[in-house]
N, C-alpha and C positions, 0 to 999 in steps of 0.2 A: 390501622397499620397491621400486615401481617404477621403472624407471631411464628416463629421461627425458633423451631429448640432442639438441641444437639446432645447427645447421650452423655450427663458432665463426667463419667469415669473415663471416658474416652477423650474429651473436646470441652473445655470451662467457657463455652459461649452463651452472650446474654439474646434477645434478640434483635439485638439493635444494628440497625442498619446505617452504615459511614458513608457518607459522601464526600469528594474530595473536588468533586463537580461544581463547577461555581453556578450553576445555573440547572442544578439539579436539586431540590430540598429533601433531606431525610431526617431520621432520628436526631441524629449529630451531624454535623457540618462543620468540614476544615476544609481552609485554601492550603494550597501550599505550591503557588505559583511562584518561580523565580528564584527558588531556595530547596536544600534538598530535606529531609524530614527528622522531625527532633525526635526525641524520646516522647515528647509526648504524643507524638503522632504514632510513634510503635504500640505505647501502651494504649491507644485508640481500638487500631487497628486489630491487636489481639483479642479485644474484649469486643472485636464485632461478628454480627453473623457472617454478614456481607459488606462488600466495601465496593463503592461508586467512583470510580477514576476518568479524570478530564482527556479526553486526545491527549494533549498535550504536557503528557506524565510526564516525567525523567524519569532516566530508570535506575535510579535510587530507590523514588518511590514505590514504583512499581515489582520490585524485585522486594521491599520491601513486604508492600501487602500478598505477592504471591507468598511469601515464607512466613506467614503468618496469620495468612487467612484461608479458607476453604475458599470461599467463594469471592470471588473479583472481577468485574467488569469495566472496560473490554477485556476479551483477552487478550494480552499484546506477546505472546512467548514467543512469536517467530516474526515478531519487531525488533525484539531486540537480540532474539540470536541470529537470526541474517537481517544485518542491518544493509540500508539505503541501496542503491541499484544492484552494485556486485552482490552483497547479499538474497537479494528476490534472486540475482541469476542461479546461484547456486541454490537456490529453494526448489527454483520453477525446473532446475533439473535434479535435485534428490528427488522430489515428487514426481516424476516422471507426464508433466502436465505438458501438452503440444507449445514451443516461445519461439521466436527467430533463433538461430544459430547465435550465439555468443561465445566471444574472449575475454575474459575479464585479467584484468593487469591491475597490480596495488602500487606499482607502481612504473615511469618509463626506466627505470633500469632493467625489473623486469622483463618488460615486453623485449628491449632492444636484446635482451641476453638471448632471449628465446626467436628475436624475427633481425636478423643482422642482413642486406642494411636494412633500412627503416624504410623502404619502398618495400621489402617482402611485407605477403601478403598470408596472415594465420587463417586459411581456408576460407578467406571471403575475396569475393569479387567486387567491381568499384559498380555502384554506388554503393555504400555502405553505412550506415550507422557511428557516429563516433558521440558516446556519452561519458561526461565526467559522472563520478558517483555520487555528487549529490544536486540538487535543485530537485524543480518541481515547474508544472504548467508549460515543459518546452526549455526553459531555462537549460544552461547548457547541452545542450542534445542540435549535434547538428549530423547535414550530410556531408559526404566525402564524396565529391566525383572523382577527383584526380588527384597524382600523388602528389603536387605541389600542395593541394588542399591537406591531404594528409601531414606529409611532412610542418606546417603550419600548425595544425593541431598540437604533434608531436611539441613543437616549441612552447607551445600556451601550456602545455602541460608541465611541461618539465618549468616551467613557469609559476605556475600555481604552487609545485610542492614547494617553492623558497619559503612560501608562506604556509604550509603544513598543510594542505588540500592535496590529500593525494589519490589516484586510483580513475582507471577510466574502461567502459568497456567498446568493443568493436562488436557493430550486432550486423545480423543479416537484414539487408532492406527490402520492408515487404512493401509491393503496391496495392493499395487498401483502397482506391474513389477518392484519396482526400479526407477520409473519416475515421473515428474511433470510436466503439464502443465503450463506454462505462458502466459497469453494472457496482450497483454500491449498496453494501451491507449494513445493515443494520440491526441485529439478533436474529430474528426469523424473517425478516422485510428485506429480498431484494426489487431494486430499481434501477431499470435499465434505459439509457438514453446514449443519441449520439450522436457525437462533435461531428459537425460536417462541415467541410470549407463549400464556399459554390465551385473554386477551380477543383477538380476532381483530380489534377496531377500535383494540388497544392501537397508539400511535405509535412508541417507542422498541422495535425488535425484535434486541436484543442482550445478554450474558448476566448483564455487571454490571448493568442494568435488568429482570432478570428471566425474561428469556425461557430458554429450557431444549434444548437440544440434541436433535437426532432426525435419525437417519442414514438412515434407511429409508423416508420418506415423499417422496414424486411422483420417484421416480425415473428419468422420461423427463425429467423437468425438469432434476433435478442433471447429466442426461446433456446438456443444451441447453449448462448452464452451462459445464462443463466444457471442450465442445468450442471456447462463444467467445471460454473463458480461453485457451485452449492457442493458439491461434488468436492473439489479442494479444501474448501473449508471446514468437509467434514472433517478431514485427514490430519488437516491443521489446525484446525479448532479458532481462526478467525471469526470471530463476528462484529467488528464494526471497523471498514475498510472500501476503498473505492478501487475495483479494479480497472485496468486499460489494456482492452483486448482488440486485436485486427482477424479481419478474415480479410485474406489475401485475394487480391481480386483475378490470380491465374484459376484457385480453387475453385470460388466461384463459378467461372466460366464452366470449369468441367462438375457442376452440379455439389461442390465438395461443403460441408457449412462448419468446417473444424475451426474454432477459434485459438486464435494461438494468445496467449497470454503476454503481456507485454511488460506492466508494472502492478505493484502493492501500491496506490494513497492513505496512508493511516491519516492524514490531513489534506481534505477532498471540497473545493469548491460546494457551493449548495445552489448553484443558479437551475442546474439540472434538476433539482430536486422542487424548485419551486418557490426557492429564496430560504434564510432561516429560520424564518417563524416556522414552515411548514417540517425543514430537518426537526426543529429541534420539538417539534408536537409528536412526531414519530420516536426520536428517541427517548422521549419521556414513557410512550406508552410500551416502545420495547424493552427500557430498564426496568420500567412497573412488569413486565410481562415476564421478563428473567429472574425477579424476584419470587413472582408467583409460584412460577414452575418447583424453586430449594424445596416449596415445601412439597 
């Protein structure tokens, strides 16, 4: 094991390495699935060098080992301070990164205060984008053609929050082929692949909906993508995330290969990837490889 040692008038660290990864082994090994972290997980975590955290943190946890340890992987700091879709939207715009046009509303009292009646239209035209803030794989995300669709929306929503789900965004609808790009992080490893429906004016292009994996097709493009992922992540310091990016098929046409940013996956499918035995052979050797680097 790599021996890892910190200046003690500075930092009282041993070198031992925490894992909280159930399917990662280290020096010490705690679960703490389902439940958020005792004391003696704090007193773990201070006496580690490093500390190994599952996707699937709370951010009890995780808020925990950042205040408490130098080093933490993933990093998840702009998981949990722009949480779920309205938060990526307002990321993907402090960042100044190319995304469809977005509204985001926390709630419909908002939205109606700001767009009275509810047929106005916040600077989109129909067809458009309408996503509740949380799901995943297509899951709530639908289109709008017309405003009876809208308004219909409007109700499901104002719906939802009886039961405390609130918040929805209006995006700009790109025409993409029916496809979307994924490029997904994993410390220094991206991989990029893409959902492709066979209808090409199919809306939902992702793989629970249908769409089908292909590794090989426009490859100056996945090379576009790649570079404005790595490029964002430097700024924000993600490294293990599945992003969902479109290039618009007008840009296209006029020779353009800007990717525009669509979603953050902090919990990302692995079929693309080649199933999980082969994720999670990559993530062992990027957590060993993140280790390497402290010293």
């Amino acid at each position: 094991m790599l021996m890892i040692f910190y200046d003690t008038v500075i930092m009282r660290k041993t070198n031992v390495i925490l894992s909280f990864h159930p399917l990662y082994e280290a020096d010490q090994n705690l679960l703490c699935a389902g439940r958020d972290p005792t004391q003696e997980d704090l007193s773990a975590i201070r006496s580690a060098a490093a500390v190994i955290l599952p996707q699937g943190c709370r951010e009890s946890l995780y808020t925990m080992a950042r205040e408490n340890c130098r080093h933490v992987f993933p990093n998840y700091d702009k998981r949990f301070e722009f949480p779920d879709k309205i938060g990526q939207a307002r990321l993907f715009h402090q960042t100044g990164v190319p995304h469809p046009r977005t509204r985001s509303y926390d709630a419909v009292a908002v939205f109606l205060k700001k767009n009275e009646p509810v047929e106005a239209m916040p600077d989109l035209s129909f067809p458009f984008v309408f996503k509740f803030d949380w799901g995943g794989e297509g899951d709530n995300v639908f289109l709008i053609e017309t405003r009876v669709d809208f308004k219909e929306m409007i109700k499901m929503a104002t719906s939802y929050e009886k039961t405390g789900q609130c918040g929805f965004l209006l995006q700009e609808f790109i025409p993409s082929r029916g496809r979307s790009l994924r490029v997904v992080v994993i410390n220094t490893v991206l991989i990029a692949y893409w959902r492709s429906q066979k209808n090409p004016d199919a809306f939902y292009a992702n793989i629970k909906k249908g769409a089908r994996v292909k590794t090989d097709d426009d490859p100056l493009l996945q090379k576009a993508a790649k570079s404005a992922v790595l490029s964002f992540c430097e700024k924000t310091h993600i490294n293990l995330a599945g992003f969902d990016l479109l290039f618009s098929e007008k840009s296209i046409e006029k020779g353009l290969v800007e990717p525009l940013f669509l979603e953050i996956n902090y919990f990302f499918g692995r079929k693309g990837l080649g199933g999980s035995d082969a994720y999670y052979k990559i993530l062992h050797q990027e957590i060993d490889n993140w280790i390497y680097r402290l010293s």
